[in-house]
DOVEX-462252 format. One record per atom (N, C-alpha, C): x, y, z. Coordinates in steps of 0.2 Angstrom, whole numbers, plus 5000, padded with zeros to 4 digits. Atoms other than C-alpha are relative to their C-alpha. Example, Ala and Ser with C-alpha at 12.3 -4.5 7.8 and 13.67 -1.06 7.14 Angstrom:
500449945000 506249785039 500450065000 499649944999 506849955036 499650055003 
REM end
This chain:
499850014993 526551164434 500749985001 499350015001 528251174440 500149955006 500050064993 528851014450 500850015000 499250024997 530551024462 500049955001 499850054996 531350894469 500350005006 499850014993 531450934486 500049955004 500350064996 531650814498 499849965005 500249984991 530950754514 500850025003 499749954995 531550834530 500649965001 499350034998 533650774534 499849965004 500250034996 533650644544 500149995006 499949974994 533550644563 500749985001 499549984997 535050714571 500349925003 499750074999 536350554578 499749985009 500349984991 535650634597 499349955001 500750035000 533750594593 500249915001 500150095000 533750404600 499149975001 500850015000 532150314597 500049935007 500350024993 531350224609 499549954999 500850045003 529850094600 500049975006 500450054994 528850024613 499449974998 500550055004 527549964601 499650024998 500749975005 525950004593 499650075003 500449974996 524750144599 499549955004 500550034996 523850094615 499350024997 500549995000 522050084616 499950085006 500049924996 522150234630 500450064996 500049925005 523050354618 499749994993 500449995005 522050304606 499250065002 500749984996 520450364617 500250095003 500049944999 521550514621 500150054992 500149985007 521850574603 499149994997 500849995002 520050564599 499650045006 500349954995 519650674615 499650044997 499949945007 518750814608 500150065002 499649954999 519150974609 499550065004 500549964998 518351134617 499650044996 500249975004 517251244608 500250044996 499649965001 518451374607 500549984993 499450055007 519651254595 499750034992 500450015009 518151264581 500250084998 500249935002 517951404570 499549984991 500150025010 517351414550 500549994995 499550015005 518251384535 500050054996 500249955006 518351564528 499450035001 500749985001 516851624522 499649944998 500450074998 516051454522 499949965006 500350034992 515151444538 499749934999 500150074998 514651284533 500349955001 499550065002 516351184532 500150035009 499850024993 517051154552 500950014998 499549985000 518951214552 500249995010 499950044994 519951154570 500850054999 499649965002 521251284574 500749975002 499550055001 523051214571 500449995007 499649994994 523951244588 499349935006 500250064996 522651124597 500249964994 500050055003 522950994584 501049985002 499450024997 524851014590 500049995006 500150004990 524651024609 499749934998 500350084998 523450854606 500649944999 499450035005 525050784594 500750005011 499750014994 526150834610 500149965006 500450054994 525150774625 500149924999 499750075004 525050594614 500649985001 499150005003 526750584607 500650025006 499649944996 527650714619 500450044997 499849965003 528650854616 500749994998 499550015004 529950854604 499949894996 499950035003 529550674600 499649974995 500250005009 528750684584 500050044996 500049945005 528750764568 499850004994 500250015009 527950794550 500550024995 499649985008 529050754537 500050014995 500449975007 528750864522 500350014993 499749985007 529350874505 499550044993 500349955007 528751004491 499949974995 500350045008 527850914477 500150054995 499849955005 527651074466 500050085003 499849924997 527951274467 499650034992 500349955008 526751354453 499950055002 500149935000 527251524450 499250054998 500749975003 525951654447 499850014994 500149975006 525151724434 499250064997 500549944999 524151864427 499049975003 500950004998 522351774430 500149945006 500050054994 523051624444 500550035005 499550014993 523951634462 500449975000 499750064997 525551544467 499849965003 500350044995 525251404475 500449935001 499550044999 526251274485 499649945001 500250074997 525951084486 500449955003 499550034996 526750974498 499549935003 500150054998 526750804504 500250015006 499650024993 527150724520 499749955004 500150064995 527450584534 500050005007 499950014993 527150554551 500449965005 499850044998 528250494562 500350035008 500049984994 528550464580 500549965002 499450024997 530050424590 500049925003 500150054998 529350294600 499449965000 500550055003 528050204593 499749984993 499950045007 527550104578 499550034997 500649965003 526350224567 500149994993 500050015006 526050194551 499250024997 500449975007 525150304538 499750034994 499849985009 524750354523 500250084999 499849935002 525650484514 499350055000 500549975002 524550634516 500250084995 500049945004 524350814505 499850055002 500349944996 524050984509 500450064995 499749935005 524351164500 499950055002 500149924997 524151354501 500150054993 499649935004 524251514489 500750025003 499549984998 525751584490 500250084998 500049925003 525251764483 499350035001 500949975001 523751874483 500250075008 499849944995 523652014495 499949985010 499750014994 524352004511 500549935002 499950065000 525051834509 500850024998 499250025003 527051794508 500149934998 499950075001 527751654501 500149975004 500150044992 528151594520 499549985001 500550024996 526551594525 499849974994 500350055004 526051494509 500149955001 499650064997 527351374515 499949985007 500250044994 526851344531 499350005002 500950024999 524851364530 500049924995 500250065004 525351204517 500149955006 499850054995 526351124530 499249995005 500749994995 524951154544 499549974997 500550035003 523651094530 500349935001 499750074998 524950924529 500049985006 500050024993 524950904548 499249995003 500450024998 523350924550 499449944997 500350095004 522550774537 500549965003 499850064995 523950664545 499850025006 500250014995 523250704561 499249995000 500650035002 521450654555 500049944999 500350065001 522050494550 500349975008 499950044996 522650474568 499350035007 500649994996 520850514574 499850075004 500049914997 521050694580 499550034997 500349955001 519650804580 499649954992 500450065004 518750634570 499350044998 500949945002 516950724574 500050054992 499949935004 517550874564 500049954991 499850045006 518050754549 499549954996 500450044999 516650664550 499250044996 500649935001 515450824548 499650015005 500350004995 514750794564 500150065006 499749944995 515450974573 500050064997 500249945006 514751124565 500750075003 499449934999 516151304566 499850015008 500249974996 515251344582 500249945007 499850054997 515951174590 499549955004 500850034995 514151084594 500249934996 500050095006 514250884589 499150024998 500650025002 512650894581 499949944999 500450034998 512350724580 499749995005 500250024996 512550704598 499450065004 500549934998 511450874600 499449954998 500550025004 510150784589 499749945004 500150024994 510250644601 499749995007 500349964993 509850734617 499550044999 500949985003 508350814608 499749964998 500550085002 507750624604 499650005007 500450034994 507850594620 499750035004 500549974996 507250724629 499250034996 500650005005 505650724614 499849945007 500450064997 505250554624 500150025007 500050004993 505450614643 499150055000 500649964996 503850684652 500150084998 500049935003 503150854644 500050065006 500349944996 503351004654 499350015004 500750004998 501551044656 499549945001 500150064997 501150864660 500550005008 499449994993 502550894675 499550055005 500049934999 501851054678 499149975004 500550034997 500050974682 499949965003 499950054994 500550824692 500250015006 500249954995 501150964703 499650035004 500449964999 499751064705 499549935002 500650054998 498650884709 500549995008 499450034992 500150844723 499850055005 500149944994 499851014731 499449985003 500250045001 498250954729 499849975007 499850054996 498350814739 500450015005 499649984994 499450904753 500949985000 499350044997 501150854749 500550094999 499649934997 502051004756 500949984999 499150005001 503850934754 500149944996 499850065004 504750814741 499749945005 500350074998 504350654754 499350005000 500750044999 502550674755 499850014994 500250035008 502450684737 500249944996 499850064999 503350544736 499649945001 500550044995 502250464749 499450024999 500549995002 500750524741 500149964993 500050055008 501150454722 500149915003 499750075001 501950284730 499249985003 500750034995 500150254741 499350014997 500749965004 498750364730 500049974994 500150005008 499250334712 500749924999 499350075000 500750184715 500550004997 499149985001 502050244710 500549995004 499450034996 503750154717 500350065002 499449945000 504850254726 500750014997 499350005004 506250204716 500150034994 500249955008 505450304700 500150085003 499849915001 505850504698 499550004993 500549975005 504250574690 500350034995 499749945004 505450704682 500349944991 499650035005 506150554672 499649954997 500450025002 504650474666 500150014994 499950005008 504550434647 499450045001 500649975002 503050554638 499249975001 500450074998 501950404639 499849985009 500250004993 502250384658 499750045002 500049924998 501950554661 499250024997 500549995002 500450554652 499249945003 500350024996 499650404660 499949995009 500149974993 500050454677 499650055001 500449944997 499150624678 499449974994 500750025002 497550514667 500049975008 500350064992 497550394685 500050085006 500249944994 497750554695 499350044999 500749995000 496250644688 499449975000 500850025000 495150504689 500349935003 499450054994 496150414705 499549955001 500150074997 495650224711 499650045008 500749994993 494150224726 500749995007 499750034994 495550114737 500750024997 499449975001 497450174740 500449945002 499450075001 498950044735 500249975006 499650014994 499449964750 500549934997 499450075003 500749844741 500750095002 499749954996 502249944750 501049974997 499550045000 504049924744 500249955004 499750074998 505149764747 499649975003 500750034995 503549684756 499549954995 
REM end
């Protein structure tokens, strides 16, 4: 492996004045962990299993944050392995984050690229590395966290929080439990939201301040048992009374 000693990026121009106003807030923290739109995700290649985040949102979020022109990844070439008849070129690079006006600190990160093979220039092996370097330091500043987490499949769904909202709606009132306590309302006359309302709060007691719709599976299931085999006498316990 051939190792240069190139070295980080020159250092800011005498014009660049910095500006520290102190730590990252807790509100660009909150907006750095934003997530992204669906469109950002893709795959990793031919590995529809890995989550890939495509690099120009990771700058626009960097932007927005920081603002434009006031940050930059500084990168220095670790190694440059030429090719050879059974391996690719391939560049490695390090690099730092730093921002003009506030106090960030973190750790050197790494990133690489081929640099031969077909279609590929040795440019674009150098800046698909940078791009790899920018976006590992912009992991460890929370961007597109889900994604690094394993939590955001190619297609851009958080599947934990999918898995989530399939708990919970496992535990709300079943369809066809809904669908029958309907069909007993009609039933019963109630021709418009209120007098089904005012038929469940009088007939079967249910509060006005409950939404059948959002009964757990358990409510929902002992509700239409009391409807099918309803009390002789009707509730007369009446809201705030």
């Amino acid at each position: 492996m051939e190792h240069t000693e190139t070295q980080m990026a020159n250092p800011d121009p005498i014009w660049v004045k910095e500006t520290k106003k102190g730590p990252i807030t807790d509100k660009m923290r909150k907006a750095l962990k934003e997530p992204f739109p669906k469109e950002a995700y893709g795959a990793v290649g031919s590995k529809t299993y890995l989550t890939s985040i495509k690099a120009m949102y990771i700058i626009e979020r960097l932007n927005d944050v920081f603002g434009i022109g006031r940050w930059e990844v500084k990168t220095k070439v670790v190694s440059l392995t030429p090719p050879t008849e059974k391996e690719k070129g391939y560049v490695l690079m390090e690099g730092v984050f730093h921002s003009l006006d506030y106090d960030v600190v973190i750790s050197k990160q790494y990133g690489g690229h081929v640099t031969t093979g077909k279609g590929t220039e040795l440019a674009d092996g150098f800046k698909s590395a940078v791009t790899d370097v920018t976006t590992k330091l912009a992991s460890a500043l929370e961007i597109a966290v889900e994604v690094f987490k394993g939590n955001v499949d190619a297609k851009g769904t958080n599947t934990i929080e999918e898995a989530k909202k399939a708990a919970e709606k496992a535990k709300l009132i079943q369809p066809d439990t809904l669908k029958r306590i309907g069909e007993i309302l009609i039933k019963d006359g109630a021709k418009t939201k209120e007098l089904a309302q005012k038929i469940l709060f009088e007939k079967y007691g249910v509060p006005h301040t409950k939404d059948v719709k959002k009964f757990t599976k358990m409510e929902g299931k002992k509700l239409l048992a009391k409807m099918l085999n309803p009390k002789t006498t009707p509730n007369k316990e009446e809201d705030g009374k």
